[in-house]
Structures are given as C-alpha cells and as structure tokens.
N, C-alpha and C positions, 0 to 999 in steps of 0.2 A: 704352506699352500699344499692340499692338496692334490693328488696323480692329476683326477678329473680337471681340476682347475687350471694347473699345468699346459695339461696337453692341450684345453680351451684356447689359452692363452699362446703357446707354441703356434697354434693352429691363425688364431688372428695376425700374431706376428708376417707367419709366413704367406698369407694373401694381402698382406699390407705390401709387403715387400714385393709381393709380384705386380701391384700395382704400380707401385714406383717406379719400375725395369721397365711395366711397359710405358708408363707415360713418357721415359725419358725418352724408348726408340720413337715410341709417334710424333713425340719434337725433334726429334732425328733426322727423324727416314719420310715421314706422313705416316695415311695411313695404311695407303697402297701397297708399300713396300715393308710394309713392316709383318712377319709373319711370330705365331707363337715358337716357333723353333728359334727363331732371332732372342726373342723375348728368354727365353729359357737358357739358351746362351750367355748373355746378360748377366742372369741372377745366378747362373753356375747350378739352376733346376735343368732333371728329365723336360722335356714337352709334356711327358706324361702326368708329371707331378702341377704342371699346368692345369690341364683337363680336369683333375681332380674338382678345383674350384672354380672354375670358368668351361662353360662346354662349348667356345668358340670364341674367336678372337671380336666379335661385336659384343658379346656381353663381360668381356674385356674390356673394349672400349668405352660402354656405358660406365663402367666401375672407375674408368678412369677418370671417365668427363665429369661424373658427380663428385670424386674426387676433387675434381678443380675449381668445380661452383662452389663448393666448402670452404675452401679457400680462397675463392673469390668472396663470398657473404661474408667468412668473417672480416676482410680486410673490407668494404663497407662497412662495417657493422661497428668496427672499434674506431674507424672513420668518424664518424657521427654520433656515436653515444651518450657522447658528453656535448651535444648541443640542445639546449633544449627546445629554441624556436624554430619548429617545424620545416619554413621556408630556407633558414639558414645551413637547418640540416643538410635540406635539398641539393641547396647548389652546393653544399660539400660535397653529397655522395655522387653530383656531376661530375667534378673535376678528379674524384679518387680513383672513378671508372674509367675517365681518359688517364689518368697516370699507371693504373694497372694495366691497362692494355699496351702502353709504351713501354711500363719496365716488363712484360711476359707478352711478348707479343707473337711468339710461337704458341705461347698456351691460349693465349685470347684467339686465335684463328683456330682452334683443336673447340674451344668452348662454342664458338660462335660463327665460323665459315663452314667449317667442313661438315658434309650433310652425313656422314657416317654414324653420331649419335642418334638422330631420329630414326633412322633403319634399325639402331642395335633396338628398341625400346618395343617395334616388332617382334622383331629376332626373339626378343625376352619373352615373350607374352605381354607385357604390360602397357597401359599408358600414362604410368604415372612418369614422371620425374621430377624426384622428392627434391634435390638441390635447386635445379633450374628453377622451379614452383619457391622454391624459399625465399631465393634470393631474388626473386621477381615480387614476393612479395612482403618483402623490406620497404621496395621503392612502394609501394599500392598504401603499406600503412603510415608513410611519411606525408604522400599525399593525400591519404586520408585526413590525416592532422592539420595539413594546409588547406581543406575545406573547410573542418571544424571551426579553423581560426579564422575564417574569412578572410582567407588570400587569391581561393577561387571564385569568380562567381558562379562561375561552371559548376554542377555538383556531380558530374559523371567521374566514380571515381577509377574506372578501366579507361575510359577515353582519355581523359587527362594521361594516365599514367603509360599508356600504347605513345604517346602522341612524345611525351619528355624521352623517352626510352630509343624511340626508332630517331629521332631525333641526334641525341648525343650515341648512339651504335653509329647511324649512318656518317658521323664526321669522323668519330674513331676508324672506323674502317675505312674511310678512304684515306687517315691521315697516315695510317701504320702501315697500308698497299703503295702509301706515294704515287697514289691517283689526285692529287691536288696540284701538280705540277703547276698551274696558270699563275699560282701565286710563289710569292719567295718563301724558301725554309722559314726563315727567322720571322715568318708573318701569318704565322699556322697557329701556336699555341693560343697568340690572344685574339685571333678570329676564333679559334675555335670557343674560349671561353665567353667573349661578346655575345659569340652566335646564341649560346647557350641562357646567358641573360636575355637575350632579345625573348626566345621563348618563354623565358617565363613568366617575363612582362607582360607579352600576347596574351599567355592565359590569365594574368591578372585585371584586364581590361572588358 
C-alpha cells in the first residue's frame, strides 16, 4: 500500500472512529448535553482534530444519524431477503422494525424522536438524506411488489407505504415511551403485531 492510500485510509479510519465517540455520548447524554469537547474526550482527540472533519456538532450529528439508518436498512434488509412473497416479506420487515427499536431503543429515539437531525441537514446545506431516503425505500419497493402481485387494490404506491410506516412508528413509539399504560405489559407485543395484520388486511380490501 501505498503513503497516498495509507494516509486515505488512516484518514477514514479516524472519522469513523469519531462517529462512534459521538454516537455513544448522544445515547448517553442526548443531544443537548452532549458537546464536541466531550466527544473528543471520549476518543482521547484535540476538539481541534474534530473540526478538522466536522465544522459543528449538527453535521456531526447528521454523520451520526445516517450512520444508524445504515444499520438500521441493513438489519431490514438481511431481515427479508430471503423471502420471496412480497406481502410475507412485509410483515417481516414490520415486526424486524418493532424489534430493532426494542433492542436499540436509545438509538431509535436519536433516529426518529429527536428533531436535531432535520436542523443538522440545514445546517449542512443539503436536503438530501441519503440513509433515511434508502431505508424508506426498501419499504416503497416491497410495496411496490405487493401491487404488482395483486395484494393491493390500492395502487398509490407513497400512500400505501406513508400509511404502513406511520402506522407501525406510531405503536413503536408509544410502546418503547411506555405511553400504553391502559393495557397490560404482557399484552403489548401481540396487540401490537394483530394491530399490524389488521392494516394490512385494511389495505387488502
């Protein structure tokens, strides 16, 4: 290998490694309390050597949060790939969503509660967001295929997919905030997966 390639490589290494310092303080601390001199602390970096590849702790954050939809798609993604019937795939990638939010459920409220990533995406100049855009549309081409195959008779392939999405988020999040209190512990899981059949039946109808 050579210098050039090296020091590339060095170079990814060590912005990889600042990501991870800060995701751990933002599962930590949030994201209020958490500052680049903490972060730097952490990884045993200057702040300075921070700045280098981040020029403020929002495009930090964003680095972090696409971070975590990468690892959130892939863990969909090896979920389902080996299914071939579309609808089956589906309610797999329903119930893979509620179980990664129950096993990471610091990082699912960093992905999906806390308003700080859409600010950072300002902050950046940009309005893309390459992860959250992927792994949203994972679920759009699975749905797609459940039109194809005549499982909708709906054919709006955004409204269907808004409609499964806000859906299984909205029980996720109240199940992992423990805003369901009305019902018992032990009577959460399979409401929540019923609920989740019930919709898809709806849109099968």
């Amino acid at each position: 290998m050579g210098i050039t390639e090296r020091k590339e490589r060095e170079k990814l290494e060590k912005r990889q490694l600042i990501i991870k310092g800060a995701m751990d303080m933002f599962l930590e601390e949030g994201f209020d309390k958490t500052t680049i001199r903490k972060i730097a602390q952490r990884i045993e970096y200057s702040p300075a050597t921070i700045y280098l590849y981040f020029k403020n702790k929002d495009e930090l954050f964003y680095a972090v949060h696409e971070e975590a939809f990468q690892i959130f798609r892939d863990y969909l993604y090896h979920v389902g790939k080996d299914i071939a019937d579309p609808m089956d795939r589906l309610h797999m990638m329903g119930k893979a969503y509620i179980n990664f939010a129950y096993e990471n459920q610091e990082l699912y409220d960093l992905m999906f509660i806390l308003r700080a990533p859409m600010q950072s995406l300002v902050d950046c100049g940009t309005d893309e967001w390459d992860e959250g855009f992927k792994a949203y549309d994972l679920l759009k081409r699975t749905v797609q295929e459940c039109i194809n195959n005549g499982y909708f008779p709906y054919k709006n392939v955004d409204h269907i997919s808004f409609m499964i999405f806000s859906s299984v988020h909205g029980m996720t999040s109240l199940a992992i905030r423990e805003r369901w209190k009305m019902y018992p512990e032990e009577a959460i899981p399979s409401m929540m997966e019923e609920s989740m059949h019930l919709v898809m039946d709806m849109l099968r109808k």
